[in-house]
N, C-alpha and C positions, 0 to 999 in steps of 0.2 A: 756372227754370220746372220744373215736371212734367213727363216726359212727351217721347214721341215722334212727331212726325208724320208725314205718309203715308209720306216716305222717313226720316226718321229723327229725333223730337223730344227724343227727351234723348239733343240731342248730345254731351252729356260723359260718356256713359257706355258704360263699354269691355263689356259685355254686348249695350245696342243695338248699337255702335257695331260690332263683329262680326256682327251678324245684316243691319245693314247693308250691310258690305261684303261677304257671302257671297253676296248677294240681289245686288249692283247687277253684281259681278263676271263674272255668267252674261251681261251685257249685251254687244251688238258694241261698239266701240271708242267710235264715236261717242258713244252711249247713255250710255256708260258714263262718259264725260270729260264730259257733262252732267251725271248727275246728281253728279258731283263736285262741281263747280263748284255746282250747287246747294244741296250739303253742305255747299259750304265755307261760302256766307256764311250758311246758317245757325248755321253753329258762330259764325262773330264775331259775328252779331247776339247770337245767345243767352249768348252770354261777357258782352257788355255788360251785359247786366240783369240776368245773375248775379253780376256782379262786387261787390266792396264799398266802389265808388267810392261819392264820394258822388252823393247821387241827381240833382243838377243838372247835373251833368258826364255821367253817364246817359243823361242826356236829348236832352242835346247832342251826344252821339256818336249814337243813334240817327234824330235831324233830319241828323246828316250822311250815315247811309248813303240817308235819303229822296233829301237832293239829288243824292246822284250815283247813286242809281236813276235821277233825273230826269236829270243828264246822260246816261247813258248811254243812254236812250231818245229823247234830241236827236239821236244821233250825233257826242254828245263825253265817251266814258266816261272817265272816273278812272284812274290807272292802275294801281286798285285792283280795276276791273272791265274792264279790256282784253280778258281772255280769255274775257269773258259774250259781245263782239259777236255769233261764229260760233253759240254755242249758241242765241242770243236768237233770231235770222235762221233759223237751222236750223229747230228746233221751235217756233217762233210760244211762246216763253214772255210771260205778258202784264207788264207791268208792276204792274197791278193786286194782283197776288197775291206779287209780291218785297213791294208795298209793304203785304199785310196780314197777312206776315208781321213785318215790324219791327213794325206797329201792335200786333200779337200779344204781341210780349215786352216793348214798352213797359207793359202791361197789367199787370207787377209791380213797374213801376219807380217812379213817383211815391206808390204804399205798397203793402207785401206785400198780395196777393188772402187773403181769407179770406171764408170760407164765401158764395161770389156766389152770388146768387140763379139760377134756371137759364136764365134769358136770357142772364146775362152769362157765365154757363161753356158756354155753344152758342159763344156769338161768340168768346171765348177759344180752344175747339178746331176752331171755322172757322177763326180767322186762324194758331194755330201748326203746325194738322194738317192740314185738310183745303185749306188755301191752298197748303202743301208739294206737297201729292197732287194739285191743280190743275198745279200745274208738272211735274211726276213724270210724269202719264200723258200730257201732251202730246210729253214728252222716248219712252216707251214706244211713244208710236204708236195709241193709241186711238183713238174716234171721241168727236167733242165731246159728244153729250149722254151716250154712257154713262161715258165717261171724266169730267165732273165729277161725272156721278151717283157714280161710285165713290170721288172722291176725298173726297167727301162723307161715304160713310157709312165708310171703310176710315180715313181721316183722324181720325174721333170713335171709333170701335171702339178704336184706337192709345192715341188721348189718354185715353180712359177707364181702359184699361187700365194706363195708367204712372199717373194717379192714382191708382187702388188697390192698385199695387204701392208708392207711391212715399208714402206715407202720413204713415210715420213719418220718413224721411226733408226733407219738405218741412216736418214741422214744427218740425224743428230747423233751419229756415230761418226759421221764422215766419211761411209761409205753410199754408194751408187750402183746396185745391179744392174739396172734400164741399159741396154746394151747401145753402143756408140751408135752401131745402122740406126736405129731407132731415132736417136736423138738426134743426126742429122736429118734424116728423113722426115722430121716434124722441124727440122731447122732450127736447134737446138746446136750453139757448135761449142758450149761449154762442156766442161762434167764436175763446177761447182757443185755438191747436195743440194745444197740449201738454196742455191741461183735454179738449178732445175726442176726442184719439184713445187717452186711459184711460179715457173712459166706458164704460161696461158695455153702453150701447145703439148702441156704434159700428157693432153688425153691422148695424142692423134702417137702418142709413144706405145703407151701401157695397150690397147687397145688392140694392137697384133701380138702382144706377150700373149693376152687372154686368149685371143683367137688359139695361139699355140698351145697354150693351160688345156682349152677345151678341146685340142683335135687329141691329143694325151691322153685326158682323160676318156672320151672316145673309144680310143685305141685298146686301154687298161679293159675299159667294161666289156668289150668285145673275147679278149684273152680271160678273162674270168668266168664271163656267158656259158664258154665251153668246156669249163673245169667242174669238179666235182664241189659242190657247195662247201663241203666239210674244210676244204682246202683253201678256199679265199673265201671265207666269214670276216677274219681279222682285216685285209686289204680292204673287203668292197665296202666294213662301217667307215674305214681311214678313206676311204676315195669319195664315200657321201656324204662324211661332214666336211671335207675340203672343198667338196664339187658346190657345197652348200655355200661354201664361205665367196667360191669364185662368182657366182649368182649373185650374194651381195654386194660383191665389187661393184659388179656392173650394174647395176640397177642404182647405186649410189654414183658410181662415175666417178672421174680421177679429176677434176678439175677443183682447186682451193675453192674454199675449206674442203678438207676431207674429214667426215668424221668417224670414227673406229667401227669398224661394223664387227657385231659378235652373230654368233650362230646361239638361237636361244637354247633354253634348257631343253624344253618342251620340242622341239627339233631333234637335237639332239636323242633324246630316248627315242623318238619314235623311229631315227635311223636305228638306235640301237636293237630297237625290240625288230624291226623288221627284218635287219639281216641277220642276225646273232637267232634268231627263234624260229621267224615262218619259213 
């Protein structure tokens, strides 16, 4: 898959994968051994569907983490998810949202996604972002309505942004997030990877994702502004080194060559230290 969700969607990558641990670290102990465990099975989920098994076998590893989702909200977890019990009991994690994250990454397995229409790329970064970010602020201690509102918009902000970072990479996977409207709308009527992201009109695509990325994020900082600091420290460092990463986008531009934009070190700590401390 593309992409990182609320707490952290491209799990395989040692970039998020430090802005995550930088962000969940500032947590008390509890907090923090949640959202591990949260981490973790996102990372196996998402190894499953990026893996190059074959696609049947795939499929069948991800109906198995459904059903021992489902035991384990019987009261006879796996002993694969033994140490979910306390977190699950703790912060009211729903089952719902473990299981719309698998539903999420199953979404490349039976064929690479290429260019979904934008209904299906909503539902796409509801179940592998903002279904994350469902679980996240309940582990954080929010209150229900602004806590999914946030998970909501902080969730798609993420996911949009590792798509446009994540571009030329997914196409040498053979997948295409860049949604079809888009690409016709830049007159684009393929959804070859590799034919589209050397098109000349790939900017006038990526270009209203971002717009979308930025009204998102937005949205996110707004619903955090009015929370209690204690409660979205972990979010608002995860929402400003991504909001950091979507800035380099733009400022670099989606037109061949693109070349990889990183968020420095020195950046990095200073989000850290700004929101985690002052």
């Amino acid at each position: 898959m593309s992409g990182e969700a609320a707490a952290n969607a491209n799990y395989g990558s040692t970039a998020s994968g430090s802005s995550f641990y930088a962000a969940m670290r500032i947590l008390p102990q509890a907090q923090r051994e949640a959202m591990f465990q949260i981490y973790s099975f996102c990372r196996q989920v998402d190894d499953i569907a990026d893996s190059d098994g074959p696609r049947e076998e795939r499929l069948a590893a991800l109906q198995q983490w459904r059903n021992d989702i489902d035991a384990l909200y019987r009261g006879e977890p796996p002993a694969r998810l033994k140490d979910y019990v306390d977190p699950v009991k703790t912060f009211g994690l729903k089952r719902e949202d473990f299981l719309a994250i698998v539903d999420g990454m199953e979404m490349d397995v039976p064929a690479d996604i290429r260019a979904p229409d934008m209904a299906t790329l909503d539902l796409y970064c509801d179940r592998v972002a903002s279904a994350v970010g469902r679980l996240s602020v309940r582990v954080f201690g929010m209150g229900e309505e602004d806590g999914v509102e946030l998970a909501y918009h902080l969730g798609r902000a993420l996911q949009l942004t590792n798509i446009l970072r994540d571009i030329d990479e997914d196409a040498g996977l053979g997948r295409l997030y860049l949604p079809r409207e888009g690409l016709y709308h830049a007159g684009i009527t393929g959804d070859d990877p590799n034919k589209v992201i050397a098109d000349k009109s790939l900017p006038k695509v990526c270009a209203p994702l971002a717009q979308r990325a930025a009204m998102h994020f937005a949205k996110a900082d707004e619903i955090m502004a009015r929370n209690p600091r204690r409660v979205v420290r972990a979010p608002r460092i995860m929402s400003k080194y991504y909001r950091a990463i979507l800035d380099l986008l733009l400022a670099r531009g989606f037109a061949a060559p693109r070349q990889p934009v990183r968020v420095t070190k020195l950046t990095k700590l200073a989000i850290l230290f700004r929101y985690a401390f002052i």
